[in-house]
Structure formats: structure tokens, C-alpha cells
C-alpha distance (Angstrom), angle and dihedral (degrees) to the residues before:
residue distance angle dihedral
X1 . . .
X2 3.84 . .
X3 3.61 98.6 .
X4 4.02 123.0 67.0
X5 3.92 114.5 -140.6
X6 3.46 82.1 -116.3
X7 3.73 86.6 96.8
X8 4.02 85.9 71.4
X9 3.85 125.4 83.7
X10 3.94 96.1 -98.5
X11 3.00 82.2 45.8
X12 3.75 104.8 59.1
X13 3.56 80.8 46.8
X14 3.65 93.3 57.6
X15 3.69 92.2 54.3
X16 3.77 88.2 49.7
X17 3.82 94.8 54.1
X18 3.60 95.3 41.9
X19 3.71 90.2 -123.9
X20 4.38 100.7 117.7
X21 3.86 130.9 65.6
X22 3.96 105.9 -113.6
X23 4.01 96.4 -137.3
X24 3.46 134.7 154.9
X25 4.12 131.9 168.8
X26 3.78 124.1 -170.5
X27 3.79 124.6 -136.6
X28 3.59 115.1 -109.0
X29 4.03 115.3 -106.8
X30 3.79 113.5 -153.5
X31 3.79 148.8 163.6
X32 3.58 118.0 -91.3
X33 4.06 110.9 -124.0
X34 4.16 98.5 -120.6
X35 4.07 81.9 59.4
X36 3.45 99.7 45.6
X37 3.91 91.5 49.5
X38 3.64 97.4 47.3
X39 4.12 83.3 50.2
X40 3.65 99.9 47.8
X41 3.54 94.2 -124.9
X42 4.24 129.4 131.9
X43 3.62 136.3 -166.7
X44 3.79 119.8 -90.0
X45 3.38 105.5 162.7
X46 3.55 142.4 26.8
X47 3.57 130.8 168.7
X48 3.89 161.8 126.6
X49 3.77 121.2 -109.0
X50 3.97 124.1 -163.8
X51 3.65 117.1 -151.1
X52 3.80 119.9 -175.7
X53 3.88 123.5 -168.7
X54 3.72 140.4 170.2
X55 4.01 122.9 -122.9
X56 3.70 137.7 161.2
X57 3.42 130.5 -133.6
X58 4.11 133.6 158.1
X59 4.17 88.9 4.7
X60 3.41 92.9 -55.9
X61 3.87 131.9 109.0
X62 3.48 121.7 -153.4
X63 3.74 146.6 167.7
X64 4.09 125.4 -122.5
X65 3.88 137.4 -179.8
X66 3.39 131.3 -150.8
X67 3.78 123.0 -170.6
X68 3.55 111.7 -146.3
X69 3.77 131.1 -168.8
X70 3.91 134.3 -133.0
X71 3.61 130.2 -175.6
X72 3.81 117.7 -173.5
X73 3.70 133.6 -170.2
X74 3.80 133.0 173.3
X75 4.03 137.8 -171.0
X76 3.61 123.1 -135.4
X77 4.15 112.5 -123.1
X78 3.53 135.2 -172.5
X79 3.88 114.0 -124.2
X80 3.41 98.0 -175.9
X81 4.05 112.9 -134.0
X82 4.50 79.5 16.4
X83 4.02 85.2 60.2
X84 3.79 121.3 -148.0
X85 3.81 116.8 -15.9
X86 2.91 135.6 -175.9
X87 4.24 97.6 -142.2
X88 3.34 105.6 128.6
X89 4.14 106.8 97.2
X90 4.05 134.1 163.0
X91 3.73 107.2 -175.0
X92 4.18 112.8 -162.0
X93 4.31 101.8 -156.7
X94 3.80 122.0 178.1
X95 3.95 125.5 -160.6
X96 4.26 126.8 -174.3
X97 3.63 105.8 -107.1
X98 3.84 77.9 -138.0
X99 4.12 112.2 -173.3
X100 3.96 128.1 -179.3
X101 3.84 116.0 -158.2
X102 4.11 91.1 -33.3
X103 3.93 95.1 -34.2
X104 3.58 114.8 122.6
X105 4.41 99.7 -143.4
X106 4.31 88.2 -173.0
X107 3.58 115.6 76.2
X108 3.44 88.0 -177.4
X109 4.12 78.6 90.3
X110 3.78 85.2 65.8
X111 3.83 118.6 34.7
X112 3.84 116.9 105.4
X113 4.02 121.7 -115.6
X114 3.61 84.1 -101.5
X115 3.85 95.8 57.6
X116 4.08 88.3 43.4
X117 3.87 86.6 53.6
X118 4.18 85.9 54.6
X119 3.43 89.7 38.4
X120 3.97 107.8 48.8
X121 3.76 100.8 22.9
X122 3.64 98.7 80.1
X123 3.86 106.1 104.5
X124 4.33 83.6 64.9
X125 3.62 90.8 67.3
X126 4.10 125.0 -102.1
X127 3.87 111.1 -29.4
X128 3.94 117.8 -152.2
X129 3.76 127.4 168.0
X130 3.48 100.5 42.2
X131 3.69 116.8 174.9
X132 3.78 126.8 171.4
X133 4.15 114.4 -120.7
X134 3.90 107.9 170.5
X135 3.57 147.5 -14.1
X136 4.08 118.2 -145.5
X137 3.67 136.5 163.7
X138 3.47 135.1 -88.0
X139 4.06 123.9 -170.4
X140 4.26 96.2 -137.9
X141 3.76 123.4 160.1
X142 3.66 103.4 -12.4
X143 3.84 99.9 -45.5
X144 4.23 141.2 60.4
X145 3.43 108.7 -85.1
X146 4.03 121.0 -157.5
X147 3.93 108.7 -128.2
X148 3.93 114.0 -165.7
X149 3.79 113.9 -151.1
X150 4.08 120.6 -156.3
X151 3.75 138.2 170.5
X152 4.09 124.4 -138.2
X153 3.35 143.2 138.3
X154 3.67 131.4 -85.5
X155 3.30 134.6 -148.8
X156 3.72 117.1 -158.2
X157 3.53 143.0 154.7
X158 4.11 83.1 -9.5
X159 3.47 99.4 -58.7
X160 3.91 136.6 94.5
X161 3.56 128.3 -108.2
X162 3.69 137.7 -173.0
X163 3.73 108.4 -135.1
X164 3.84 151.2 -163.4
X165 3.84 115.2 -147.2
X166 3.82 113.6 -169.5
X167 4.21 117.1 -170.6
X168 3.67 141.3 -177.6
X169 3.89 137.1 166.4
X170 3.26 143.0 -173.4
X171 3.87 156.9 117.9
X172 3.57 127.8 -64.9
X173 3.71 127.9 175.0
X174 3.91 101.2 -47.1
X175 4.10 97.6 -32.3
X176 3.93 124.3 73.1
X177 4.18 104.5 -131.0
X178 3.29 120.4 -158.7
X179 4.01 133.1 -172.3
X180 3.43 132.2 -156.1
X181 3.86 133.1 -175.7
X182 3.78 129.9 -167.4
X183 4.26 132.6 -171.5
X184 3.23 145.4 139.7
X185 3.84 115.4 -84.0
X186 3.60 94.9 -124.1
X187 3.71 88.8 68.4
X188 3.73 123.1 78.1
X189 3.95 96.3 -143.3
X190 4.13 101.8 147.0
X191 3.48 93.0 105.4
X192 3.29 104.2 58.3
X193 3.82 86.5 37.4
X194 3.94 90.7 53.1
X195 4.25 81.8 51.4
X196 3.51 89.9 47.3
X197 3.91 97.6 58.0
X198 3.62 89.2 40.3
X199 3.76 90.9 57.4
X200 3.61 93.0 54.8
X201 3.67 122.9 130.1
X202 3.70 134.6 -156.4
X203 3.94 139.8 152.4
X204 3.65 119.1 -128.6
């Protein structure tokens, strides 16, 4: 369940008084298995994350966490003189869109595709450079989803690579879900990222 019942009038009051846990936990969005296969891509990582953070609403400070989920997968290339790599990765993450009496507490709901890219790109190595190329649309759980495309560079295991970064976000059921792709800019990878997103699934 992604969404406390904190979001009903007890319990507003409950957060007032002190007296109920403020807790929410997303539902995990993932590839389905015929789409991953016909992609080439497998499961690395998969995963709940708590986050905990402080906000302040009707005079009163107080603390909640959100679980969140991530689902990573990755595709082995050959780089020539770099070898086989395994630097193609599409990352599936899923945040509460958790809300007290109007208040959105997820910025997630808010960040640009650029601060996503900063955000959720991390387990590539350090990105610099990045510069936004395109956006194009991606049919994803029952609606058109917006997918921002930029270029960087990547730093990873010590060495430099040109890269593609493709983004979307958006709201699904009561989570946000948001999908990231990395690889190197020498590949041509957005189709099977564009299958990828499409393949996602997530319950309401």
C-alpha cells in the first residue's frame, strides 16, 4: 500500500497529535520477463530503499519515511579495445506520492529531467556535461509518457565515456515511477530502451 491512512481526516489528526507513524512504501515497478528477453537485458539489482525526512506542517515538526523501490538491469556490450561491458543500464525506481492535508512531502513530483538525471544516475559513475537533446514519446502503463534524452560524460571505472541518458516521470496509481537509462553514445540503444519503458509494470 503506497499511501498511509494518514491521508484521511483521523488521520490528519493523528499527525497533528503526534499519536500515528507517518509511513509510506511504494510498489515496485518492473520489466516484464518476455521484454527483457527479447532486449537482452537481466536483473542486477533489486531492492527497497528507506528515506526519512523532517517537515513542518500546522506548528508541528515531524519526521516521515518513505520506502522506495528500484529495480535495475544492465546489458553486456562489446567495446572493442574496452572488452565486454556491461554499460548498458535501465533502472525502473518508484517513490510514494506521499501528501499531508494538501502538502505534497515527495519532491520527486517536482524536480526537472535534468535534476532526475543527477539524481538517479549515480550507480554509472559521476556524470558531467549534461546537455538536453530531445524529448519523444513513449506508450507506458496505459498513457504517453514524455522521455527526455541528454548527452554527458561518464566517468566509470576510471575512464571516460560519452553517454546517452534517457528520462521520464510521472504518476502512477499512488507512487511517482521514474525510469532512467544510461549507454555509451556510440551505441544506438533507444529502442530497446523505448521497449523497456513500455514493458514496465506497476499496480495502482
Amino acid at each position: 500500500m503506497a499511501v498511509c491512512a494518514l491521508l484521511v481526516t483521523t488521520g490528519c489528526l493523528g499527525f497533528i497529535t503526534g499519536s500515528e507513524p507517518i509511513y509510506a512504501e511504494a510498489e515496485p515497478a518492473s520489466v516484464d520477463a518476455a521484454t527483457l528477453e527479447e532486449s537482452d537485458y537481466q536483473v542486477y539489482q533489486s531492492e527497497g530503499q528507506n528515506l526519512t525526512r523532517e517537515f513542518s506542517i500546522a506548528g508541528q515538526t515531524r519526521e516521515a519515511t518513505v520506502r522506495n523501490q528500484i529495480r535495475g538491469y544492465n546489458r553486456t556490450l562489446d567495446l572493442g579495445p574496452l572488452g565486454e561491458r556491461d554499460l548498458a543500464r535501465f533502472s525502473a525506481f518508484t517513490s510514494p506520492a506521499l501528501s499531508i492535508a494538501g502538502q505534497d512531502l515527495n519532491p520527486i513530483g517536482e524536480w526537472s529531467n535534468g535534476r532526475l538525471v543527477e539524481e538517479l544516475s549515480g550507480s554509472y559513475g559521476s556524470l558531467s556535461g549534461v546537455e538536453f537533446e530531445q524529448n519523444r514519446t513513449v506508450a507506458a502503463l496505459g498513457d504517453s509518457r514524455t522521455v527526455a534524452t541528454f548527452a554527458g560524460t561518464a566517468t566509470t571505472s576510471g575512464q571516460e565515456v560519452d553517454v546517452r541518458v534517457h528520462v521520464t516521470s510521472f504518476k502512477h496509481g499512488d507512487d511517482y515511477v521514474v525510469a532512467v537509462a544510461v549507454h555509451p553514445e556510440r551505441i544506438d540503444e533507444w529502442d530497446r530502451v523505448r521497449r523497456l519503458i513500455g514493458g514496465l509494470e506497476h499496480a495502482e
